[in-house]
N, C-alpha and C positions, 0 to 999 in steps of 0.2 A: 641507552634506554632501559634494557634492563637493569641495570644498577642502581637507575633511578626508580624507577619500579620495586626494588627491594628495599630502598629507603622509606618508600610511601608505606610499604606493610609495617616494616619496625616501628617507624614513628607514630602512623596513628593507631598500630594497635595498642600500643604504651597507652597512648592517649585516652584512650577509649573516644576516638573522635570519625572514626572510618567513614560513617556516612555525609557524616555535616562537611567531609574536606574532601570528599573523592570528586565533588564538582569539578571543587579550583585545581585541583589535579590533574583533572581532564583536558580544563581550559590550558594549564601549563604545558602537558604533554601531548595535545592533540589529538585526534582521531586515529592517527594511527596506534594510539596505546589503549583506544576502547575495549576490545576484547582482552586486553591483560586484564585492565583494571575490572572490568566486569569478571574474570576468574579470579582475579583476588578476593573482590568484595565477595564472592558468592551470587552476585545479583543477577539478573537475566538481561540488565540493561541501566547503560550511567545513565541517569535521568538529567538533563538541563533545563532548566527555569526558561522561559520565552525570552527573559533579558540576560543568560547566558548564552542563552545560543544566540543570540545578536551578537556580544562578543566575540565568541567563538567563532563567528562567521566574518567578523573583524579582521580578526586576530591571521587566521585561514588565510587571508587575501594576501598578509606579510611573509608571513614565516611558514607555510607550507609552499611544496610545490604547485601549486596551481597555475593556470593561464594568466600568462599578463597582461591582457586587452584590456584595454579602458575604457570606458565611455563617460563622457564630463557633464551628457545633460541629463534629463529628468526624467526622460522616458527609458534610458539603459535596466538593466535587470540589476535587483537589488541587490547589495553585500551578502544580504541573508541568504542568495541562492549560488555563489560563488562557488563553495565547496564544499567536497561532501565532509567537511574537517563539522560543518554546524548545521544551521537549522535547516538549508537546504542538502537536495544531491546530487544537483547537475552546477556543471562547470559553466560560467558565463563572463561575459565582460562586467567591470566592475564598474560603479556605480561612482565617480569620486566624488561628487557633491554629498551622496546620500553615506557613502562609507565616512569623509567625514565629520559630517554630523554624528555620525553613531560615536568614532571615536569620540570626540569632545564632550559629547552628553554620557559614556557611559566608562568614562578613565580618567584617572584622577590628571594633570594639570602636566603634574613634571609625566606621567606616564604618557601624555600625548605628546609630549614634545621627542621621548626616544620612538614611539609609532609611526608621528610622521617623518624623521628624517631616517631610519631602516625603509619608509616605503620609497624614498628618492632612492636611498645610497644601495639595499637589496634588487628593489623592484624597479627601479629608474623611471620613477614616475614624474618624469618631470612638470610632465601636465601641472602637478600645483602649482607651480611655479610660472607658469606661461600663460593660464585662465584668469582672469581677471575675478570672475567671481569663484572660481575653488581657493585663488590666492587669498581672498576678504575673510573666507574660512576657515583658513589655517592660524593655527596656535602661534603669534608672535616668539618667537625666542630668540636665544643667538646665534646657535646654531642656523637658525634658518636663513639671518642675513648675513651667516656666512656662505651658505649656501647661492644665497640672489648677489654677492659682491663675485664669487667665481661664476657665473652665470649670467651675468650684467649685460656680455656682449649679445648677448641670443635673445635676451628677453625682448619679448615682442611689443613696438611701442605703444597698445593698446592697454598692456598692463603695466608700465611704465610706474604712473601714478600711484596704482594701487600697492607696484613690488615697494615705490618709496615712502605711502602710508605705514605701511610694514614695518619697514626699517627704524622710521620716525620712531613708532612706540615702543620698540625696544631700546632705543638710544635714549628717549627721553626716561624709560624706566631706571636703565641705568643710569645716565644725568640723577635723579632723584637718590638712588641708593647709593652712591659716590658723594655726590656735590657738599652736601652738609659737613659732614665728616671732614672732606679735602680743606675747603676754606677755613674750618675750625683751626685747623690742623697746623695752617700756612701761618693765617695771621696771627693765630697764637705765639708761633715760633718767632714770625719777623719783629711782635710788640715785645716778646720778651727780650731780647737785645739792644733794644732802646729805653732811657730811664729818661724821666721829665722831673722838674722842681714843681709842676704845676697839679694840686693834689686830685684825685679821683678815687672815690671806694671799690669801684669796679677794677679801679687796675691799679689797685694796693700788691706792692712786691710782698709777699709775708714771710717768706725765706729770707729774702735780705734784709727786711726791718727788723725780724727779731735778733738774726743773727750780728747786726753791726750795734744792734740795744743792748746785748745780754750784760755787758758792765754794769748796766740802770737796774739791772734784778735786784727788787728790795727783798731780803730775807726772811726780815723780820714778818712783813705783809703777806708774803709769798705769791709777790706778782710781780711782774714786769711792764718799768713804764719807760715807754719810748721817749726818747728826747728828739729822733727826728727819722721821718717816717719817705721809705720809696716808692716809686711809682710807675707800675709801666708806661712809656709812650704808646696812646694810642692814636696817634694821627697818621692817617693813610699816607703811606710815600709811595710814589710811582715808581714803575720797574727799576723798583731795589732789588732784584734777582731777576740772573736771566735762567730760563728752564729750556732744555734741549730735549726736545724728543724724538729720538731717530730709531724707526721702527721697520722690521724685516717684514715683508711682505710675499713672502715665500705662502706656497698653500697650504703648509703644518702652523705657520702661524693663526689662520683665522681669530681665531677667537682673540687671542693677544693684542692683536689689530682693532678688535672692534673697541676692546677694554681701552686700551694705549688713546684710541681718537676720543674717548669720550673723556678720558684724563687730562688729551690736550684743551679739549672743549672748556673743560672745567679751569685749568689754570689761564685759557687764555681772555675766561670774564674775569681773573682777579688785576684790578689795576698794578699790586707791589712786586706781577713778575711781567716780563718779559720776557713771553711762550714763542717757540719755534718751533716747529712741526714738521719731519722728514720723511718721506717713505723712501725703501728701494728695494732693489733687486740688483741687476747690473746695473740699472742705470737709477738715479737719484734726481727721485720728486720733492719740490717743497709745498706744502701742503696749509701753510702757515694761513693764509686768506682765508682758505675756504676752513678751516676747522676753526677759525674765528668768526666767520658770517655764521656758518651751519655747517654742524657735525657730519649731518647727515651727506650732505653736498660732498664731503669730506671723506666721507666711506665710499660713494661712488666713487671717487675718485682714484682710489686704490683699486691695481690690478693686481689679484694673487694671481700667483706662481711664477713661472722662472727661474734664472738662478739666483747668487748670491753677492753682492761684491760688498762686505760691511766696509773692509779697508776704507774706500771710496766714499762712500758714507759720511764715514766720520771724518775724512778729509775735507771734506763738506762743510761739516758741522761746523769743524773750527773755526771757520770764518768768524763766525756769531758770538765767539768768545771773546769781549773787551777787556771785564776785570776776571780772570780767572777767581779771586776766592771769591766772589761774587754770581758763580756760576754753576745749576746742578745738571751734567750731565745723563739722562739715563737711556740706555742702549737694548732695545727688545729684539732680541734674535734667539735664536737655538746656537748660533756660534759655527754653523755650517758655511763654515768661509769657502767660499771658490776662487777669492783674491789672492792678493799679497797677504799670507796668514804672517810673517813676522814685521810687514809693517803694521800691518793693525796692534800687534801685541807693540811697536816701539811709540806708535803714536797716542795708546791707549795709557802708555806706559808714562810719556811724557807731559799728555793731558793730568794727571794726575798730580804729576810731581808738579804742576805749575799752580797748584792751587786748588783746581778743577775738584768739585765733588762729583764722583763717575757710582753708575750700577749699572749692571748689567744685572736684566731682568728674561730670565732662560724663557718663562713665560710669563703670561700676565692674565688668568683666569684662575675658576671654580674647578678645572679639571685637574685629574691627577697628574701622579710625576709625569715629566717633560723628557721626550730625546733632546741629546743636546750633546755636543762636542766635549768632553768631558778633559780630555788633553789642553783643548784651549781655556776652558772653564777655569782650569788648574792656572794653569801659567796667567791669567787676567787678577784673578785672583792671588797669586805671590806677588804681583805687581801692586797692587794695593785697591783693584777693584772688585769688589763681592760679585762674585755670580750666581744667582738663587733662581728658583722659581717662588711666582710672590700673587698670592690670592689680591686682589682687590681690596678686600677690607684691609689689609696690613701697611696698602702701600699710603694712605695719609699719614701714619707714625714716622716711613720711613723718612718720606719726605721732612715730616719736621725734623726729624733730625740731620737731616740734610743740612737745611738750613740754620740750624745751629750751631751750626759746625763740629755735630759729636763726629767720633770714631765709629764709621759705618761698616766696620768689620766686629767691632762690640755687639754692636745696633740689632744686625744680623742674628749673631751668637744668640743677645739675649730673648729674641722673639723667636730662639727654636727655629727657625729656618733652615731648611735643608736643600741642598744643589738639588 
């Protein structure tokens, strides 16, 4: 506290900003750093605006020590009189309907999303998640239905609907931010593999026309005229790839899980693959129906935590593999094997060598680096399967190259990807 306290002097006295910043300083550091900040400034008193100290009084209910009683309906005692951190000075139950409202109307968007899950994960408020109307209230994210898929069995079947309103919108948000991109992505790669005699300007090859014309290059003109011209096929073929998706369901996965089902969702409306969908833990779910009827159905459906058994998994999976070069493996775990750890490296090894495009994907989110078995990582990776963490937005390239059959240890390389 003090230290930080000597940064606020240095900083804004450079600034010459001491009065316009000692608010949000306050708000940052709390009541308990009043009187510093007031012998810094020289002042006799931090002044807070009426919609600071609603913050503040916010803020108070999280990350100070205060009482943790709650109250969910209308008539409980406001946020504002929670702590003596803001606009009030006595201690009371908290308001959850009314505190948050305040959050939402007075923090920016992503700032409500880390407020409300510090107030489950510090404060164990799980009331949001069990009320039907404080859950209608809460900030959609993903975090949160990762939060209502670990808490699915408790949830009360009064709020049932509402926890899977919830879910819906962030799965369909993602659907939206994924979907475009993925199909582009797919079909592009599958059309580029096929060549038709039947002409199209949309799906003129321009690399292969010029380069099987460059003979026809008049010099004198200084142009190049085709003598005869290629074409990608674009006619839709049915599950011309099959896609594996087998996904660790561990509760460090969450988010990977949510990302990973909306990915199956995604590849399992394209007619030219043929999506398979796994979850496990020790024991091995297939997941394939419901993440084709609805995603959503599909995350219910998933129990995080427990242990580990990938080996098993992916002994699984095999089954669903007819033509191997025809087939892209990808494997979402942290690699926390509880199994047979050197069958999975001989069968992961052997999937490989049979044709099989394999990744293993350490996570599959927005968030930073991933724990993750780093011994196994290694050795899946000498084998010839890349082990990365892989944001969302990277993985439609990945996959086209999948499907093209490049070098996905290049693939990797070139996109900067890091385990």
């Amino acid at each position: 506290m003090n230290l930080i306290l000597r940064i606020f002097k240095m900083t804004d006295q450079t600034n010459g900003k001491l009065e316009h910043s000692v608010s949000r300083w306050r708000l940052i550091l709390g009541e308990a750093a009043q009187s510093k900040l007031e012998e810094l400034t020289g002042s006799d008193a931090v002044q807070l605006t009426e919609e600071e100290a609603i913050m503040d009084a916010a803020l108070a209910a999280i990350y100070d020590e205060t009482d943790d009683s709650l109250s969910s309906g209308t008539s409980g005692r406001s946020v504002g009189n929670v702590s003596g951190r803001g606009a009030g000075g006595g201690r009371g139950a908290v308001n959850l309907s009314r505190w948050l409202g305040d959050v939402r109307s007075l923090f920016a968007e992503d700032v409500v999303s880390i407020i409300q899950n510090d107030a489950i994960e510090r404060k164990g408020w799980k009331q949001l998640l069990f009320e039907p109307e404080l859950l209608a209230s809460v900030k959609p994210d993903i975090q949160m239905v990762g939060m209502l898929m670990a808490l699915k069995g408790k949830i009360p079947e009064k709020t049932k609907e509402t926890a899977r309103l919830l879910v819906k919108a962030v799965v369909d948000d993602l659907m939206a931010r994924l979907k475009e991109d993925m199909q582009r992505a797919v079909i592009g790669a599958l059309n580029k593999r096929q060549h038709t005699p039947l002409p199209s300007l949309s799906g003129l090859d321009w690399k292969r026309t010029i380069q099987r014309n460059l003979k026809h290059y008049d010099r004198e003109r200084d142009i190049l005229i085709p003598e005869k011209f290629y074409y990608f096929d674009r006619a839709r073929r049915n599950k011309e790839w099959t896609v594996i998706l087998d996904i660790d369901q561990s509760g460090s996965m969450a988010e990977s899980v949510i990302w990973a089902s909306v990915t199956g969702a995604v590849f399992a409306s394209m007619p030219a693959l043929n999506t398979r969908v796994v979850v496990f833990d020790t024991e091995v779910v297939d997941l394939t129906e419901q993440c084709a009827d609805d995603p959503v159905d599909m995350l219910f459906g998933v129990q995080l935590g427990g242990g580990t058994d990938i080996n098993k998994s992916v002994a699984y999976c095999e089954s669903f593999i007819e033509e191997p070069k025809k087939t892209l493996f990808i494997l979402v775990t942290d690699l926390y094997e509880g199994g047979n750890r050197s069958a999975l490296v001989r069968r992961m090894r052997e999937m490989r060598e049979s044709g099989v495009q394999t990744l293993c994907l350490l996570s599959l989110s927005d968030s930073g680096r991933p724990f993750y078995d780093e011994q196994l990582a290694r050795q899946l990776s000498r084998d010839g399967t890349p082990c990365f963490a892989c944001t969302p937005g990277m993985l439609p390239e990945l996959v086209a190259g999948s499907l093209q059959g490049r070098d996905l240890n290049e693939l990797v390389n070139g996109l900067n990807i890091q385990p």
